[in-house]
DSSP file (Angstrom, degrees, kcal/mol; ACC not computed):
  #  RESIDUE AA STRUCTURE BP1 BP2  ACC     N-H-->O    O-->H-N    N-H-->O    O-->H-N    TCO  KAPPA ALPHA  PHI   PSI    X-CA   Y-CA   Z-CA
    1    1 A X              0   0    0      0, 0.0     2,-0.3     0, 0.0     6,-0.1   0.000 360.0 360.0 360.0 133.0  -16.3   -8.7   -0.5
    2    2 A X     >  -     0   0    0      4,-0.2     4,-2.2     1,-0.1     7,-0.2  -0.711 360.0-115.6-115.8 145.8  -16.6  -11.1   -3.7
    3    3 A X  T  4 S+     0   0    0     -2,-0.3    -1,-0.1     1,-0.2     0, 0.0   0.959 115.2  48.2 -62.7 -50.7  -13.9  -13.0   -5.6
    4    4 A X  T  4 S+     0   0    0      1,-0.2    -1,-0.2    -3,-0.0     5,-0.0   0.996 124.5  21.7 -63.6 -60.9  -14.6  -10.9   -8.5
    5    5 A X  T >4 S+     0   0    0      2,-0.1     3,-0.9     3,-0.1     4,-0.3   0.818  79.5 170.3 -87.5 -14.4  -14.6   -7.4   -7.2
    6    6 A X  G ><  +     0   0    0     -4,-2.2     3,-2.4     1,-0.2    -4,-0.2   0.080  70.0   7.6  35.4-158.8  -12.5   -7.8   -3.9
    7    7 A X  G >  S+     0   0    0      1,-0.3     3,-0.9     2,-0.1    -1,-0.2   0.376 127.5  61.7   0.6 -59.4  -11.5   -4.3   -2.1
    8    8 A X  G X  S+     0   0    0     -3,-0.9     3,-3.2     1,-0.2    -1,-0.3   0.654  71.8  94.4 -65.3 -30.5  -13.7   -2.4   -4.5
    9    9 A X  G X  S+     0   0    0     -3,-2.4     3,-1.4     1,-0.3    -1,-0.2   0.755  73.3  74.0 -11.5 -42.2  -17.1   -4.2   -3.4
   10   10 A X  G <  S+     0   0    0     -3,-0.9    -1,-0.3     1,-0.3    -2,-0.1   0.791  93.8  54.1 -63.3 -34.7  -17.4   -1.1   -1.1
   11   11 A X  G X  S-     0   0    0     -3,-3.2     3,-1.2     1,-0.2    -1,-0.3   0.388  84.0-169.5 -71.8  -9.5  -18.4    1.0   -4.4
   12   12 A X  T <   -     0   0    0     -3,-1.4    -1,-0.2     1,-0.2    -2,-0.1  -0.046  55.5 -17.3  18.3-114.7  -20.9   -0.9   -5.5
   13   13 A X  T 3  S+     0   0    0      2,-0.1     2,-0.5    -4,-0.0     3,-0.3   0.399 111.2 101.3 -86.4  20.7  -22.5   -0.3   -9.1
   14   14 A X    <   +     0   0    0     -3,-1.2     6,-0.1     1,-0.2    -3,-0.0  -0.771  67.2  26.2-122.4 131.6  -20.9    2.9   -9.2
   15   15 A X  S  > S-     0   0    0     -2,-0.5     4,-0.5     4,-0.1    -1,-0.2   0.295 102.8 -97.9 120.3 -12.0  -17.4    4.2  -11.3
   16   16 A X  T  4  -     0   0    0     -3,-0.3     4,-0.2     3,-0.1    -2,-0.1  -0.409  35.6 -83.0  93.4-170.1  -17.4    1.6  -14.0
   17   17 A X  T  > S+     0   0    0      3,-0.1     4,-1.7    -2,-0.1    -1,-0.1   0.922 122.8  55.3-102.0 -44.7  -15.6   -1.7  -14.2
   18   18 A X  H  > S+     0   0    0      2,-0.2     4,-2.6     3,-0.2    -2,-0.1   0.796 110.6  41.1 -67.4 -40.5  -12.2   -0.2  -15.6
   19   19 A X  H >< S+     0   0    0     -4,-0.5     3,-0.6     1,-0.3    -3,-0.1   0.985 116.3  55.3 -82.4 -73.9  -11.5    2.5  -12.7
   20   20 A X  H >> S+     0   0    0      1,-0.3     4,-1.5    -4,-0.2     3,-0.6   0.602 107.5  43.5  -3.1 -53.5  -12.6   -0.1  -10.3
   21   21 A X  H 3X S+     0   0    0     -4,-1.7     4,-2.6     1,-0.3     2,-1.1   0.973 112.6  51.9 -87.0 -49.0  -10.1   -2.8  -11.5
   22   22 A X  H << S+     0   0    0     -4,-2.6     2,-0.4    -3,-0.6    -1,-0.3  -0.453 111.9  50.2 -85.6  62.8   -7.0    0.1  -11.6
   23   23 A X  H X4 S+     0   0    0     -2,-1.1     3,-0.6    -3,-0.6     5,-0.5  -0.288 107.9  56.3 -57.7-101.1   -8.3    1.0   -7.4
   24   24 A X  H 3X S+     0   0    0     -4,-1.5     4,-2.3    -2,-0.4    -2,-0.2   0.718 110.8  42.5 -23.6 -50.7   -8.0   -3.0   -6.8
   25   25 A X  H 3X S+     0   0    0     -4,-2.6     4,-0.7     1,-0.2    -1,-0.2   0.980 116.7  45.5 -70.2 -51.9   -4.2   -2.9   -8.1
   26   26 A X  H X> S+     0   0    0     -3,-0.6     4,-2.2     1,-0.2     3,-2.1   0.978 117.6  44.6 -73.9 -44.5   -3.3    0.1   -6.3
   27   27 A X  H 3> S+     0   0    0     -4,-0.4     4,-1.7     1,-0.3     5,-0.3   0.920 109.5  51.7 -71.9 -24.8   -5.0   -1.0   -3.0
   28   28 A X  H 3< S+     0   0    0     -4,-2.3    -1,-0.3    -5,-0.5    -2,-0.2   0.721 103.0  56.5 -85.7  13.4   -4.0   -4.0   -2.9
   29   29 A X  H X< S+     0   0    0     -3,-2.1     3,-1.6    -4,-0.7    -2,-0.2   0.836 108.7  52.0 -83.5 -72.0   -0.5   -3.1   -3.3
   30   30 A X  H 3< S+     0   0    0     -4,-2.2    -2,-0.2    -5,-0.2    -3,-0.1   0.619 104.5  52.8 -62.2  -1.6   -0.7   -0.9   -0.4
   31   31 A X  T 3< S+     0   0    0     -4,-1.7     2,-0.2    -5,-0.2    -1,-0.2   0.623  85.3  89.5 -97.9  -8.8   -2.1   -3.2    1.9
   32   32 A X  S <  S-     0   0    0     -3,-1.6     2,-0.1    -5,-0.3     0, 0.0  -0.658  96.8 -94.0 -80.0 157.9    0.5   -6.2    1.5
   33   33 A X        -     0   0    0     -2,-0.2     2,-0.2     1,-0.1    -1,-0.1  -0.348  38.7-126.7-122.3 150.9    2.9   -5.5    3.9
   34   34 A X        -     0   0    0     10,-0.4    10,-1.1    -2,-0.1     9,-0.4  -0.735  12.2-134.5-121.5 140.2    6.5   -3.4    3.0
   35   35 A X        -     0   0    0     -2,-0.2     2,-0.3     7,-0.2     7,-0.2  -0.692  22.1-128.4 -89.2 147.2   10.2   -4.5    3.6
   36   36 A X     >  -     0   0    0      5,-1.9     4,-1.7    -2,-0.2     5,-0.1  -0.683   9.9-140.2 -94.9 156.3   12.3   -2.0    5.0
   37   37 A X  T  4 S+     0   0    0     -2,-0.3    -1,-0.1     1,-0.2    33,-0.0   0.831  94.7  52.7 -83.5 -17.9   15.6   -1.4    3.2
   38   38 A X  T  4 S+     0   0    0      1,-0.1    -1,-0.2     3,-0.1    -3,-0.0   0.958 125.1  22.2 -81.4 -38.0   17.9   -0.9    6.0
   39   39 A X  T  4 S-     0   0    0      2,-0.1    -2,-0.1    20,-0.0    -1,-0.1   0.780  93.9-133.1 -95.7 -35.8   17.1   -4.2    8.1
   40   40 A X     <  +     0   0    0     -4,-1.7     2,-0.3     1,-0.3    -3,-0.1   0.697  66.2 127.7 108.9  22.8   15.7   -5.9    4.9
   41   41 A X  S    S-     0   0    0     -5,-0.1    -5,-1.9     2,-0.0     2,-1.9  -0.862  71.0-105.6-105.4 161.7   12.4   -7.0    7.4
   42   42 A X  S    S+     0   0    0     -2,-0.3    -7,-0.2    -7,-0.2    -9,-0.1  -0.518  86.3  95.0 -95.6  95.0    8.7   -6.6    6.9
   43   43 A X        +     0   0    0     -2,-1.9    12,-0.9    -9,-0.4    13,-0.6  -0.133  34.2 134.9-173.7  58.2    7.8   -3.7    9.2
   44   44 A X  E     -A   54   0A   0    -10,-1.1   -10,-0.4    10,-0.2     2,-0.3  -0.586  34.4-170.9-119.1 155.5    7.9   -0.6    7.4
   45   45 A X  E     -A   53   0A   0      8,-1.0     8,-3.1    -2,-0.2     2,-0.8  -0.946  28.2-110.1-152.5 142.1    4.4    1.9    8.2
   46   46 A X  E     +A   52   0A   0     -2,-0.3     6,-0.2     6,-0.2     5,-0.1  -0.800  34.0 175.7 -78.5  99.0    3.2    4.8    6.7
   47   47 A X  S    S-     0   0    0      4,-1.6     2,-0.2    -2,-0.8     5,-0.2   0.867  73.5 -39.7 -53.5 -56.3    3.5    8.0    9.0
   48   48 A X  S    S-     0   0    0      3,-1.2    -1,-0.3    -3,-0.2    -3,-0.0  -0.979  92.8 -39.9-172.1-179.2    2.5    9.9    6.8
   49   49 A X  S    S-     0   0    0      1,-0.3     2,-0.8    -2,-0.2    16,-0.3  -0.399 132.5  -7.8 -64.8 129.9    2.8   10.7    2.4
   50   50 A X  S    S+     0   0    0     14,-0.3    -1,-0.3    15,-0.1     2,-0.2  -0.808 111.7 108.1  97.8 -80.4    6.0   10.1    1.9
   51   51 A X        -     0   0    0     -2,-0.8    -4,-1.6    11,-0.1    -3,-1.2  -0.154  48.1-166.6 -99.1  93.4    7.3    9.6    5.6
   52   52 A X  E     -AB  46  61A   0      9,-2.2     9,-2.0    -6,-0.2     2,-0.4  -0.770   1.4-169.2 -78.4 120.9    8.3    5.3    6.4
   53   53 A X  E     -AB  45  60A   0     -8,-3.1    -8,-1.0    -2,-0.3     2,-0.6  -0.971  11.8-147.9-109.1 122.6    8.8    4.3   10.2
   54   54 A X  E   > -AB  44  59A   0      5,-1.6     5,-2.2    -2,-0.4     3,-0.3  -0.965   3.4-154.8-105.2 114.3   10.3    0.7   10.6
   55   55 A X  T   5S+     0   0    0    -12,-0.9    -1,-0.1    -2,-0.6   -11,-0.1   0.670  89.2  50.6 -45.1 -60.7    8.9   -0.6   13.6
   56   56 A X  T   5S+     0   0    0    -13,-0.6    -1,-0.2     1,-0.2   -12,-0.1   0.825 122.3  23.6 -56.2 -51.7   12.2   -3.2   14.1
   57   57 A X  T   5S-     0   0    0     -3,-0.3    -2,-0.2     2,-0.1    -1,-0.2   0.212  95.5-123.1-119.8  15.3   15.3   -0.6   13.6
   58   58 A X  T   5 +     0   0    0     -4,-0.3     2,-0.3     1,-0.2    -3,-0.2   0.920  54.0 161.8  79.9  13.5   13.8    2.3   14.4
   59   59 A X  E   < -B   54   0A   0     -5,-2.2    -5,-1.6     2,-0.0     2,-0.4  -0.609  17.2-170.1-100.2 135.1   14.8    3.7   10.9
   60   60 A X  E     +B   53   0A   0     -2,-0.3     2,-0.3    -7,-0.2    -7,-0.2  -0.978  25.0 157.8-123.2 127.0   12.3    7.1   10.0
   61   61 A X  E     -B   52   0A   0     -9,-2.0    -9,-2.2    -2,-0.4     2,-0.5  -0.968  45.8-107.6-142.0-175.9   12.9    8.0    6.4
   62   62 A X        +     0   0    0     -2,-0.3     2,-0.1   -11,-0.2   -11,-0.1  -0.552  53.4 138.6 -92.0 132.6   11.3    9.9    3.0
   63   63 A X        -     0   0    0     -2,-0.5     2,-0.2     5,-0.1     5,-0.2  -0.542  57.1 -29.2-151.2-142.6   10.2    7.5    0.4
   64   64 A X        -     0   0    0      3,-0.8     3,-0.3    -2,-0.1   -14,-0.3  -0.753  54.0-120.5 -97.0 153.0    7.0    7.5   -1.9
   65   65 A X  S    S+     0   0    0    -16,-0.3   -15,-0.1     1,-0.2    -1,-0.1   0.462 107.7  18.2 -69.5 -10.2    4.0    9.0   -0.8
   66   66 A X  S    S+     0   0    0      1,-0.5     2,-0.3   -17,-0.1    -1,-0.2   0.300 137.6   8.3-144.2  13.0    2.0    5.5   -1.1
   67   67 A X  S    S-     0   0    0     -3,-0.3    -3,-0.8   -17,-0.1     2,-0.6  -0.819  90.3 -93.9-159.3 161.8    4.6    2.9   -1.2
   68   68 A X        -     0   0    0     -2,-0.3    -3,-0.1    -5,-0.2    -5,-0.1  -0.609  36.6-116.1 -87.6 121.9    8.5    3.2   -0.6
   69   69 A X        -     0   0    0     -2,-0.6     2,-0.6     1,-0.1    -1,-0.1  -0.139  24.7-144.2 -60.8 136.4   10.7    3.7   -3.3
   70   70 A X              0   0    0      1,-0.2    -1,-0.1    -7,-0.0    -7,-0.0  -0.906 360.0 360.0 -50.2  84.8   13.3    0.9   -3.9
   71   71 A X              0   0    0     -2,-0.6    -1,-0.2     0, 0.0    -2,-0.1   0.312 360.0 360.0 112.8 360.0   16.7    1.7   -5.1
């Protein structure tokens, strides 16, 4: 992994620069770590698309399939 290409490194010359850079935003959005709304701590996991477990209260609910909706 390289300062320029970060996550996407794994792809090497292949997909272009543009689709490359919009895969870095979404993964690295999904890898930083998600507050849950009911306890308001960071310890929300993905079950499955759509399905959020927080690990802290125990809370299972339906949210967005690759990060959890807000509001």
């Amino acid at each position: 992994m390289t300062k320029k290409v970060g996550l996407t490194g794994k792809f090497g010359p292949r997909y272009g620069t543009k689709t490359k850079k919009m895969v870095l935003e979404i993964e690295s959005k999904q890898k930083k770590e998600k507050v849950c709304p009911f306890c308001e701590r960071p310890a929300l996991k993905r079950l499955a698309a759509g399905i959020w477990y927080c690990k802290k209260c125990k809370m299972k609910f339906a949210g967005g399939a690759y990060f959890p909706k807000s509001g």
